[in-house]
Backbone as numpy.savetxt, mean C-alpha at the origin, in Angstrom:
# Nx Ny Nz CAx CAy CAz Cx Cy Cz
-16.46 -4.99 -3.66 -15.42 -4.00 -3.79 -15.29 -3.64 -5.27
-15.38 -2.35 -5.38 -15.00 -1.60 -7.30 -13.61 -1.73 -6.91
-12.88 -1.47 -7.87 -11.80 -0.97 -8.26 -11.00 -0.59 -9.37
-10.67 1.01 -9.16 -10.41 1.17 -10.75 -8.93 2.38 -11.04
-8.17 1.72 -11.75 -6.83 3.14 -11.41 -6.73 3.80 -12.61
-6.02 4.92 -12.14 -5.76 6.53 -13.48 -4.23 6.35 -12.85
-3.93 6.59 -14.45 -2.53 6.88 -14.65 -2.52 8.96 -14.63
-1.51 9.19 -13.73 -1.33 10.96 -13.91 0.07 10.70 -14.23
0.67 10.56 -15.48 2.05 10.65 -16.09 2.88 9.19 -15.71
3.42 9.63 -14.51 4.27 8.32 -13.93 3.58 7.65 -12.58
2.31 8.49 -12.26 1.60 7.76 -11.47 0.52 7.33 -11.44
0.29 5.80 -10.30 -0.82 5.02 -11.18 -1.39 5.86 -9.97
-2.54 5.78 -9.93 -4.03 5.92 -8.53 -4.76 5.14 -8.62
-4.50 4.16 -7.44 -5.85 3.22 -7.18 -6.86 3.60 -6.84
-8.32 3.31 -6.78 -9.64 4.15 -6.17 -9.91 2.91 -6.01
-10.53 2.72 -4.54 -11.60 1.39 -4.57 -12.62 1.51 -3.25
-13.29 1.24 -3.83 -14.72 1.64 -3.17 -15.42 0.61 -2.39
-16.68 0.28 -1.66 -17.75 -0.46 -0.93 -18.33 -0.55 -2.58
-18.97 -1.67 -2.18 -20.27 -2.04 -3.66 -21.19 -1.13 -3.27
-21.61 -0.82 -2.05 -22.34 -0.08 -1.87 -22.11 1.48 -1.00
-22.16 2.97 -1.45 -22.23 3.80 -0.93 -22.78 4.18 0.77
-22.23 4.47 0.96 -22.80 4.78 2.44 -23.29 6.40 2.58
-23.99 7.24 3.26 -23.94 8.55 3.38 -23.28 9.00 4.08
-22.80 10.03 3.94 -21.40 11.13 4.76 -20.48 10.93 3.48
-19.30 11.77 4.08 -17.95 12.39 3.98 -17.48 10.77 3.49
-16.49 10.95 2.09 -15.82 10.29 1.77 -14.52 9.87 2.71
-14.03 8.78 3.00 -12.66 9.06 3.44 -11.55 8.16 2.94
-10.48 8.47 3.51 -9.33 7.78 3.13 -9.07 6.21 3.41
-9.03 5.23 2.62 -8.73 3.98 3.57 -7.37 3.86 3.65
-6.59 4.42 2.87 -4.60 3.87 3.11 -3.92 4.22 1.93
-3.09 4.13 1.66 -1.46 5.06 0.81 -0.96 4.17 0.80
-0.62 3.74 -0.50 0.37 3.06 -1.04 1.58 3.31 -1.62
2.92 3.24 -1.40 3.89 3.95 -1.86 4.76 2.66 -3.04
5.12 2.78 -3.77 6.17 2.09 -4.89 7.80 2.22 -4.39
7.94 1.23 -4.29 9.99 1.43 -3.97 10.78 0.50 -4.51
11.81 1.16 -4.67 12.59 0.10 -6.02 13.09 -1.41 -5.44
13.24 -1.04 -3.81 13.91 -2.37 -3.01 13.14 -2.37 -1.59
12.00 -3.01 -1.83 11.28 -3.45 -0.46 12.00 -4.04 0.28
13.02 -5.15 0.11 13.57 -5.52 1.26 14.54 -4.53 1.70
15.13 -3.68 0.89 16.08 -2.72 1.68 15.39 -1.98 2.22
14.14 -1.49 2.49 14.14 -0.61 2.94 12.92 -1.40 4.21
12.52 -2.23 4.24 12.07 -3.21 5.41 13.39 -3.69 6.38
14.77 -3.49 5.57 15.70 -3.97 6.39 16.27 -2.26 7.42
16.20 -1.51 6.83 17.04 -0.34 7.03 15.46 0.33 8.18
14.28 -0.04 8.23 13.69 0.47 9.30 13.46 -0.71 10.13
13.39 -1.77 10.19 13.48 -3.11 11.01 11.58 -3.54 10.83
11.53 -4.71 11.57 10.13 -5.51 11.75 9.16 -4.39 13.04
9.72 -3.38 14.01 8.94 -2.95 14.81 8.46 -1.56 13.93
8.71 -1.69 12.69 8.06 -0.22 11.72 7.03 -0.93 11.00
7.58 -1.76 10.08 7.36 -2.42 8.50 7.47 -3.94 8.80
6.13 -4.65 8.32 5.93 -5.74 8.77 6.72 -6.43 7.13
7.17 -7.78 7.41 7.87 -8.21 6.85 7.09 -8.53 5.35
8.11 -8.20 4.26 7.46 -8.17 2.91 6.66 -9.63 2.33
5.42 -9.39 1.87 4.53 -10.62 1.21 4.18 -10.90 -0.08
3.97 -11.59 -0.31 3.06 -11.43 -1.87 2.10 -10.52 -1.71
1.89 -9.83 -2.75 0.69 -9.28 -2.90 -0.69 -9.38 -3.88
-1.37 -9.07 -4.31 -2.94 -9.10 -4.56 -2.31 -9.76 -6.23
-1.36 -8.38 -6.25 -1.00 -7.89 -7.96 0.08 -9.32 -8.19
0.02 -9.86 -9.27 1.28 -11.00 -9.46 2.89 -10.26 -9.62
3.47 -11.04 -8.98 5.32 -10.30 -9.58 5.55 -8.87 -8.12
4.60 -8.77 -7.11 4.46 -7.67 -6.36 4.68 -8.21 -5.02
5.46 -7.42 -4.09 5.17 -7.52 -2.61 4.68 -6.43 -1.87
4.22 -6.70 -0.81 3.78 -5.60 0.11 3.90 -5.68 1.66
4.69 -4.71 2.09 4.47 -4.04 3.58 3.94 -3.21 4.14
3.15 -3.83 5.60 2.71 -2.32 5.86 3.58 -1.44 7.12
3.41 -0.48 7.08 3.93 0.37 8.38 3.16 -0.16 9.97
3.58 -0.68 10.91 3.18 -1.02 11.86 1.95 0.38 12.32
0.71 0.06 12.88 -0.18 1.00 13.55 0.02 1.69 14.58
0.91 1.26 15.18 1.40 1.43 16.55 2.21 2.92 16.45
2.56 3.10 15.04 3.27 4.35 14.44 2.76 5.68 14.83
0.99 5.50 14.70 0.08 6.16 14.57 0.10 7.39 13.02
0.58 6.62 12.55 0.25 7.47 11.25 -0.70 8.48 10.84
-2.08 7.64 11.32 -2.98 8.29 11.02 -4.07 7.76 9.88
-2.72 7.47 8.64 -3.52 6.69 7.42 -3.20 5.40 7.30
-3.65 4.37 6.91 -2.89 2.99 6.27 -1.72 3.23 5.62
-0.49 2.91 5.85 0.28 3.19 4.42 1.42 2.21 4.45
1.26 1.36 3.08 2.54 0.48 2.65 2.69 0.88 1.83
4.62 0.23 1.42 5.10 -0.16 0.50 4.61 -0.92 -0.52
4.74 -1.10 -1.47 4.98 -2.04 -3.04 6.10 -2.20 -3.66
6.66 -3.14 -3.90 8.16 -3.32 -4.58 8.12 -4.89 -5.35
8.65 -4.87 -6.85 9.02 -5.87 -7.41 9.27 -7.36 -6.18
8.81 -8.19 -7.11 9.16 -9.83 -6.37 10.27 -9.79 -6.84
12.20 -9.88 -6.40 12.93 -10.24 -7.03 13.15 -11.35 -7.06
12.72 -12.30 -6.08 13.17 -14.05 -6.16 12.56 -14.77 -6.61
């Protein structure tokens, strides 16, 4: 796995790739959103949306994702400060 992010002002962009290219159409793997209070807002849509907040990859970070069952379409969690 590469991985590499651009700052555009106040936002970061993650890009991360296969080590190796495949041929075809690029696509999307998932959306990550930033929020000031992951647990409020894991509390205010419940456990059958937003699976309950974890550590994440990044140190000092948690992460949820939106249940699939949503059908979104794309991957997409939250990110929010560790406050405890």
């Amino acid at each position: 796995m590469q991985q590499g992010f651009h700052r555009l002002g106040s936002v970061v962009v993650e890009i991360v790739t296969a080590p190796t290219m495949h041929p075809g159409p690029a696509s999307l793997w998932g959306f990550v959103l930033n929020v000031k209070d992951i647990y409020a807002v894991a509390s205010h849509v419940g456990p059958d949306v937003l699976s309950i907040p974890k550590p994440a990859v990044q140190t000092g970070k948690l992460i949820a994702t939106f249940r699939s069952s949503l059908g979104l379409g794309v991957p997409l969690a939250l990110m929010g400060q560790d406050t405890n």
